[in-house]
C-alpha positions as CSV (number, residue, x, y, z in Angstrom):
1,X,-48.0,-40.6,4.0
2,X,-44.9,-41.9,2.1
3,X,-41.6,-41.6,1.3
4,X,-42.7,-42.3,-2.3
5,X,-45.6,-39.5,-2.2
6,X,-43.3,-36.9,-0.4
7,X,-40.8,-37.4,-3.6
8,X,-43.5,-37.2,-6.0
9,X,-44.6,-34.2,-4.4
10,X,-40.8,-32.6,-4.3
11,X,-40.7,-33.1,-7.9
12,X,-43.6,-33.1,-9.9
13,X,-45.5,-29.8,-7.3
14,X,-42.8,-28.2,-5.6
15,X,-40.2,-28.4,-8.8
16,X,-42.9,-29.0,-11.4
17,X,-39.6,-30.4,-12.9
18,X,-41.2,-31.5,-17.3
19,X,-39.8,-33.2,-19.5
20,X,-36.8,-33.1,-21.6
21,X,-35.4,-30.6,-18.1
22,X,-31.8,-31.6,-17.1
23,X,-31.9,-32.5,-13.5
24,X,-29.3,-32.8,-10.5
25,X,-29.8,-34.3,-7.1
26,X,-26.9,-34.3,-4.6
27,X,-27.5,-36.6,-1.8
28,X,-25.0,-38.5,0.6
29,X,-24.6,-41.5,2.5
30,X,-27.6,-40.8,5.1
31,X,-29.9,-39.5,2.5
32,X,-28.9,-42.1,-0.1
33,X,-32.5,-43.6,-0.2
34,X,-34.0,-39.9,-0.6
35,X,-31.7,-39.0,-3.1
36,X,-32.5,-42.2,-5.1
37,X,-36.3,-42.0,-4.9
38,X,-36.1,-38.4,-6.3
39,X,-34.4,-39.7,-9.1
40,X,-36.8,-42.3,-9.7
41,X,-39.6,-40.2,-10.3
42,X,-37.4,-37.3,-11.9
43,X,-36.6,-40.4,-14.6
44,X,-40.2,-41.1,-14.9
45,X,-40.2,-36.9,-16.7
46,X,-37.2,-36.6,-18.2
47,X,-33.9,-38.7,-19.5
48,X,-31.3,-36.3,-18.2
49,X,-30.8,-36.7,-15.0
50,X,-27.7,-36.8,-12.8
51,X,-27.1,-38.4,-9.3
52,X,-24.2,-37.7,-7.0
53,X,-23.3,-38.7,-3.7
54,X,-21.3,-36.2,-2.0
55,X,-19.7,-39.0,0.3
56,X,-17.5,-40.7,-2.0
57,X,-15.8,-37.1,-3.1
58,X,-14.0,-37.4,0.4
59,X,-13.8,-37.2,4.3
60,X,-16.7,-34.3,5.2
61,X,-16.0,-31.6,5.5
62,X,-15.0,-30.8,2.0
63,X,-13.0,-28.3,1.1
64,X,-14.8,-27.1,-1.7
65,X,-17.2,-28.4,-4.4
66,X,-16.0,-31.5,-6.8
67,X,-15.7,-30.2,-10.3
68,X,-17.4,-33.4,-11.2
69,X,-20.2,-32.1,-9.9
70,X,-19.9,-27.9,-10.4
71,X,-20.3,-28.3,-14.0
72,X,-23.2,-30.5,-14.8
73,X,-24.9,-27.9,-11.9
74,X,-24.0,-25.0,-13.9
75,X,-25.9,-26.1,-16.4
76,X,-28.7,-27.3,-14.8
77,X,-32.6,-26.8,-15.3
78,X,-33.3,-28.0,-12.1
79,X,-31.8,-29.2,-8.5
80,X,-32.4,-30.2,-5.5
81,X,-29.8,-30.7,-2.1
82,X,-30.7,-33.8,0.3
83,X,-27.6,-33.8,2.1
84,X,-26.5,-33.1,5.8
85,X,-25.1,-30.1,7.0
86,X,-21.8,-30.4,8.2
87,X,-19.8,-27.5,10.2
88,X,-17.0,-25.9,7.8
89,X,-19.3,-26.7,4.7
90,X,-21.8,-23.6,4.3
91,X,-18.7,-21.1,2.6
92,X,-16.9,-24.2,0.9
93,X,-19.7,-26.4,-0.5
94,X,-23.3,-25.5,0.0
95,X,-23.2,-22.1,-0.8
96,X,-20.7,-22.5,-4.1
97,X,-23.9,-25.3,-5.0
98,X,-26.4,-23.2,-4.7
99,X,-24.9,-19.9,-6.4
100,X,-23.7,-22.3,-9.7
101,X,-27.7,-24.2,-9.5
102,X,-29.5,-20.9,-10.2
103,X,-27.4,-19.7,-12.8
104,X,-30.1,-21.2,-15.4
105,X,-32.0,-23.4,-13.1
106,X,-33.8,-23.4,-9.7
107,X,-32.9,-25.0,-6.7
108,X,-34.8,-27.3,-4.3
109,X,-32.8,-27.0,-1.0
110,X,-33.4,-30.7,1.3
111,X,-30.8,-30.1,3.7
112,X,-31.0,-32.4,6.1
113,X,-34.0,-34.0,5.4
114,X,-34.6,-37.6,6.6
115,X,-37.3,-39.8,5.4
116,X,-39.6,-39.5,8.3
117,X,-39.2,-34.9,7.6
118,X,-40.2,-35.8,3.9
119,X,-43.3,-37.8,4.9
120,X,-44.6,-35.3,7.3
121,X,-43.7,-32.1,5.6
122,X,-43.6,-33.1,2.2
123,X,-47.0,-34.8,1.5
124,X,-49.6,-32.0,1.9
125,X,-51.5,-30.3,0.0
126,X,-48.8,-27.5,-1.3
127,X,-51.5,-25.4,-3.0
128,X,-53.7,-25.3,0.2
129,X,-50.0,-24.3,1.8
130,X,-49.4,-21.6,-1.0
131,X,-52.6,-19.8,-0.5
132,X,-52.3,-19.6,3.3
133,X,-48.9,-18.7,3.1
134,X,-49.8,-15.8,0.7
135,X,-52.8,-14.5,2.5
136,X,-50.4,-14.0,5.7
137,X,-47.8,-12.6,3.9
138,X,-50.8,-9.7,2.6
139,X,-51.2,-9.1,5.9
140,X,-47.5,-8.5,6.9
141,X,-46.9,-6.0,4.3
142,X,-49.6,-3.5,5.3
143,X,-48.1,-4.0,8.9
144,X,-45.4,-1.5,10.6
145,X,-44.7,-3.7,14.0
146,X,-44.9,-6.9,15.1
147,X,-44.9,-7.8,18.7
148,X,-44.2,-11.4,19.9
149,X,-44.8,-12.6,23.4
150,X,-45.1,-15.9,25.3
151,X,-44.9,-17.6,28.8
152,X,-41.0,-18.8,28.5
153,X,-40.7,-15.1,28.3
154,X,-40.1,-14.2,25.0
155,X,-40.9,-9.9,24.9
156,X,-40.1,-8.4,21.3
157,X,-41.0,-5.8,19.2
158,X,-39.7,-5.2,15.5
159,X,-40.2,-3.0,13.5
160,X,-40.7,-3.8,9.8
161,X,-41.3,-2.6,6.3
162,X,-38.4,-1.1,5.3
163,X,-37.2,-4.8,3.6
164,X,-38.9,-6.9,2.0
165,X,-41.3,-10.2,3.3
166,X,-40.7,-13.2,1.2
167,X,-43.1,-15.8,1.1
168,X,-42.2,-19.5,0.6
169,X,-44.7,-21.4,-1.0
170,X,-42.8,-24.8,-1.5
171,X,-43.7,-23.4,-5.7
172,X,-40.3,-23.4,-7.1
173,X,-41.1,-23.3,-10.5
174,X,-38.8,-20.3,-11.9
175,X,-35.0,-19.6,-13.0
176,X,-33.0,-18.5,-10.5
177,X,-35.0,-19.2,-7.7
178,X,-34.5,-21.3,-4.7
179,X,-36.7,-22.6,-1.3
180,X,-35.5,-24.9,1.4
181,X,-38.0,-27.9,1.5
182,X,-40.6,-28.5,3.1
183,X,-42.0,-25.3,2.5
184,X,-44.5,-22.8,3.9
185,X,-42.7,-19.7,5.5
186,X,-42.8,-16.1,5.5
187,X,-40.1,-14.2,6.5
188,X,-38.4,-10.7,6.1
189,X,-35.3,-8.5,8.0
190,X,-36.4,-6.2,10.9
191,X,-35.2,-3.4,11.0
192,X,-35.2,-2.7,14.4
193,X,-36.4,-5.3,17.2
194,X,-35.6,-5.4,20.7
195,X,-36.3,-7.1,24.4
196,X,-35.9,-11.3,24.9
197,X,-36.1,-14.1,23.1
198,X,-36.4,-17.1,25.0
199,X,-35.5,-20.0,22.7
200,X,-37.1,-23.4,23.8
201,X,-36.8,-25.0,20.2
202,X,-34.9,-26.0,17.4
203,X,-31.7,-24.7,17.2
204,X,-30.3,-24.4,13.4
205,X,-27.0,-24.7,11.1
206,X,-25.1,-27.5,12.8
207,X,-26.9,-27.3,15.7
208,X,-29.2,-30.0,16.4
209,X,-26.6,-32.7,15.4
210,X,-24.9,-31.7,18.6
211,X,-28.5,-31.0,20.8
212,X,-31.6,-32.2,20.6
213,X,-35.1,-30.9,21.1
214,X,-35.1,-32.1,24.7
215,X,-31.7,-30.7,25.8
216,X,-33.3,-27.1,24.6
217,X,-36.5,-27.8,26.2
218,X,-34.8,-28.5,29.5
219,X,-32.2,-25.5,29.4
220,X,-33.9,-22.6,27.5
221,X,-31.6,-20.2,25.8
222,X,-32.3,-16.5,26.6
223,X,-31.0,-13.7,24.2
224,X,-31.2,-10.2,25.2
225,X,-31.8,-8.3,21.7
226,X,-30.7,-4.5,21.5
227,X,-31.7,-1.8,18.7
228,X,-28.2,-0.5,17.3
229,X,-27.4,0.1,14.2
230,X,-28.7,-3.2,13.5
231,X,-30.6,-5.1,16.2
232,X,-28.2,-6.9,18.2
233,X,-27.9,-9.6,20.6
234,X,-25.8,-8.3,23.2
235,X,-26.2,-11.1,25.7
236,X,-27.2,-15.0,25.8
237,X,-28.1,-17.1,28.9
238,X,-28.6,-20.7,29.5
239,X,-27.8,-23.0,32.6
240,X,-26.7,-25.6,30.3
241,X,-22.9,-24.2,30.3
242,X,-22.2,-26.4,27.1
243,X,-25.3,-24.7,25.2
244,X,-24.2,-21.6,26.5
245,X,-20.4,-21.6,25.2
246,X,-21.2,-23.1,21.8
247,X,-23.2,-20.2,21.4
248,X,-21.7,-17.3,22.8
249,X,-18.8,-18.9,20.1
250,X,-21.2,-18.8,17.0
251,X,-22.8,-15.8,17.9
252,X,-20.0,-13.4,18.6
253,X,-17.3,-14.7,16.1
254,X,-17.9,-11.6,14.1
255,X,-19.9,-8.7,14.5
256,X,-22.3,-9.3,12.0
257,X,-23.3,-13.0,13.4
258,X,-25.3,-11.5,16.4
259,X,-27.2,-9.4,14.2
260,X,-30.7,-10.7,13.4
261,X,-31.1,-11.0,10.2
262,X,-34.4,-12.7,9.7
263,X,-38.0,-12.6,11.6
264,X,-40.1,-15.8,10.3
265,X,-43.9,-17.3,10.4
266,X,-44.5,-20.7,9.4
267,X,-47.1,-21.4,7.7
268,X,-47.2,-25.2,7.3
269,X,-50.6,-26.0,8.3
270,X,-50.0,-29.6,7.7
271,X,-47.6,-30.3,10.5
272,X,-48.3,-31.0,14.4
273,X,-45.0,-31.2,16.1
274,X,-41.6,-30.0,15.8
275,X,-39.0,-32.3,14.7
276,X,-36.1,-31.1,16.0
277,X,-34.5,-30.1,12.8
278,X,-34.9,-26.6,11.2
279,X,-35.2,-27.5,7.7
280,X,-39.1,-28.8,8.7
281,X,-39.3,-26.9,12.0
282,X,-38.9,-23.2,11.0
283,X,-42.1,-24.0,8.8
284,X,-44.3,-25.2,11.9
285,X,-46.6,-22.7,13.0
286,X,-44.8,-20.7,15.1
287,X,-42.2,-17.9,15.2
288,X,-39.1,-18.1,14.4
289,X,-35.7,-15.8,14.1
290,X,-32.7,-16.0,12.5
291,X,-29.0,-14.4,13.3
292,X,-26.7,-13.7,10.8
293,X,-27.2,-13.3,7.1
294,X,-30.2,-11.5,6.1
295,X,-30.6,-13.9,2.6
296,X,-30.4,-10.4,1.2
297,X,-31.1,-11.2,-2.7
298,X,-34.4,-12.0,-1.4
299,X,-35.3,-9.3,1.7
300,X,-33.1,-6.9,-0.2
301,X,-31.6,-6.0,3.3
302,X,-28.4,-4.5,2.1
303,X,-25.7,-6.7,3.7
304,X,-24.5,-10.1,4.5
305,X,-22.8,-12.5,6.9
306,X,-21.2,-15.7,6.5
307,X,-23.3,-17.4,9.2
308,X,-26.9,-17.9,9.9
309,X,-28.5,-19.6,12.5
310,X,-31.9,-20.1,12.8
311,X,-33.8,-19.7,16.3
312,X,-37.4,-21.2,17.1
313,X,-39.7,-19.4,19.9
314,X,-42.0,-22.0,20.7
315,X,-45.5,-21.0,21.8
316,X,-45.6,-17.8,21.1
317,X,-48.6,-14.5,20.8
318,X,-48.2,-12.7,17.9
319,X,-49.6,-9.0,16.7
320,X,-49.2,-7.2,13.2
321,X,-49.9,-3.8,14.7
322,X,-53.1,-4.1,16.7
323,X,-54.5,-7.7,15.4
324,X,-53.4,-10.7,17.1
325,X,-52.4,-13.0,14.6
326,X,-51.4,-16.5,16.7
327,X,-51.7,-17.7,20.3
328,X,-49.4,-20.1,22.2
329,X,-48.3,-21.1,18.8
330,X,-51.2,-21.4,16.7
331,X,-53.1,-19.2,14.0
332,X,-56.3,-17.5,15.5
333,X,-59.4,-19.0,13.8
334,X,-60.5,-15.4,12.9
335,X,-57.2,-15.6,10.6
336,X,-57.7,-19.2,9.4
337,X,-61.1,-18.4,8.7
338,X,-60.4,-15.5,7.0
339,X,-58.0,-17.6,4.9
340,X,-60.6,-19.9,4.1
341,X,-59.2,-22.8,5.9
342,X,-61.5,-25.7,7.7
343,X,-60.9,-27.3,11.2
């Protein structure tokens, strides 16, 4: 594993990015070695491609997307994101970026990627991680409820089918389409769940700058989920009080932020461990949910939020209907098997 093969990977699979395609990669300061490789190889395809670093535009947070970049974007066949997220960003920057890269072109999404995420999660075998992905997802969609259970004390049951489950194949290969990489996911908006989640992994948007995996492991975040007209966390619980007010501020600064707006699967074969960062993490073979916005142009879910904050359940049972689908964290082998994979 390599940074070099991850790139390659990023590009040539994941992007299938061909020649005479105009390319732009946004990077910054700590993803500056990323950023460069991916142009590298991108120059290997085709002549026109642009480079930015975000960190020279000014002190992060920006206030809004440089015009020196927005235009080149606009008109863009293909892009991909390495940089960090940084709180006060998503509205101004990232989101502005991502809406003007699919206007003709596709969007690779790296944030927060570092070079040790893009050896591990970038360097398998993406068409081994597209048909797995797939084959669960043709599961899902004959499925009306999903329980999810495990020893921390997670207790939920959604209900689903109403919206749409996207799969996430790391295959970003069309107009107007977008993935975060690494890839492998499947994921869709219940609508209804309710009970606990106990969350004794990664926390998302901004995060696991501020705590890592260890802190979370040590003081386990409990969220009482309620079906309203939307399911709703109603109450969160942690004995770490710093955890707990950081939170309880992201997850009740607007109604619609305590909503959960996404119920995930990874489906990343490849990787062994969580990282501590969600970009790679959500994609570990586990379950994962998200509150806030519902990435309704893909789930067609019918509203939005301006927050979304990604939640991992580590080690976690899971049933569509009747079958039981993972244990403590892992596929069955009556699913991989049925999938076609090998020990």
């Amino acid at each position: 594993m390599s940074l070099e093969e991850g790139c390659r990977n990023a590009v040539e699979t994941c992007m299938g990015i061909s020649e005479g395609e105009r390319v732009v990669i946004v990077s910054d300061s700590e993803s500056l070695a990323i950023g460069k490789k991916l142009k590298e190889i991108a120059l290997e395809i085709t002549p026109h491609v642009r480079f930015f670093n975000l960190g020279i535009y000014g002190d992060r947070p920006l206030d809004d997307l440089p015009e020196r970049i927005e235009e080149p974007v606009h008109d863009a066949d293909a892009c991909l994101w390495t940089a960090r997220s940084v709180k006060g960003e998503l509205e101004t920057v990232r989101i502005p970026f991502m809406k003007e890269a699919m206007v003709q072109g596709r969007l690779g999404h790296m944030v927060d990627v570092t070079e040790e995420i893009v050896e591990k999660g970038l360097t398998g075998d993406y068409e081994v991680i597209e048909d797995f992905t797939d084959s669960i997802r043709s599961m899902a969609l004959s499925t009306d409820e999903i329980s999810i259970k495990s020893e921390e004390g997670t207790d939920l049951t959604a209900q689903v089918g109403k919206y749409k489950w996207v799969s996430e194949t790391g295959m970003i290969r069309s107009s107007g389409s977008w993935e975060n990489l690494p890839s492998g996911e499947i994921f869709t908006t219940p609508h209804s769940m309710e009970g606990t989640a106990v969350v004794t992994g990664t926390l998302g948007d901004y995060f696991h700058e501020i705590y890592d995996l260890s802190e979370i492991e040590e003081s386990p975040v409990e969220m009482k989920i309620e079906d309203r007209k939307k399911p709703t966390v109603t109450e969160i619980n942690c004995d770490d009080e710093d955890i707990l007010e950081d939170l309880q501020d992201y997850v009740f600064q607007q109604e619609c932020s305590s909503f959960v707006g996404e119920l995930g699967i990874g489906t990343n074969i490849h990787l062994d461990e969580l990282m501590g960062t969600m970009v790679i993490d959500e994609k570990f073979p586990n379950v994962h949910i998200a509150l806030g916005d519902p990435n309704a142009g893909m789930t067609f879910a019918g509203w939005s939020c301006s927050t979304h904050l990604d939640l991992i359940l580590k080690n976690c049972d899971l049933w569509f209907d009747e079958k039981k689908i993972m244990e403590c964290g892992g596929f069955v082998e009556e699913i991989k098997e049925k999938a076609g994979l090998e020990d």
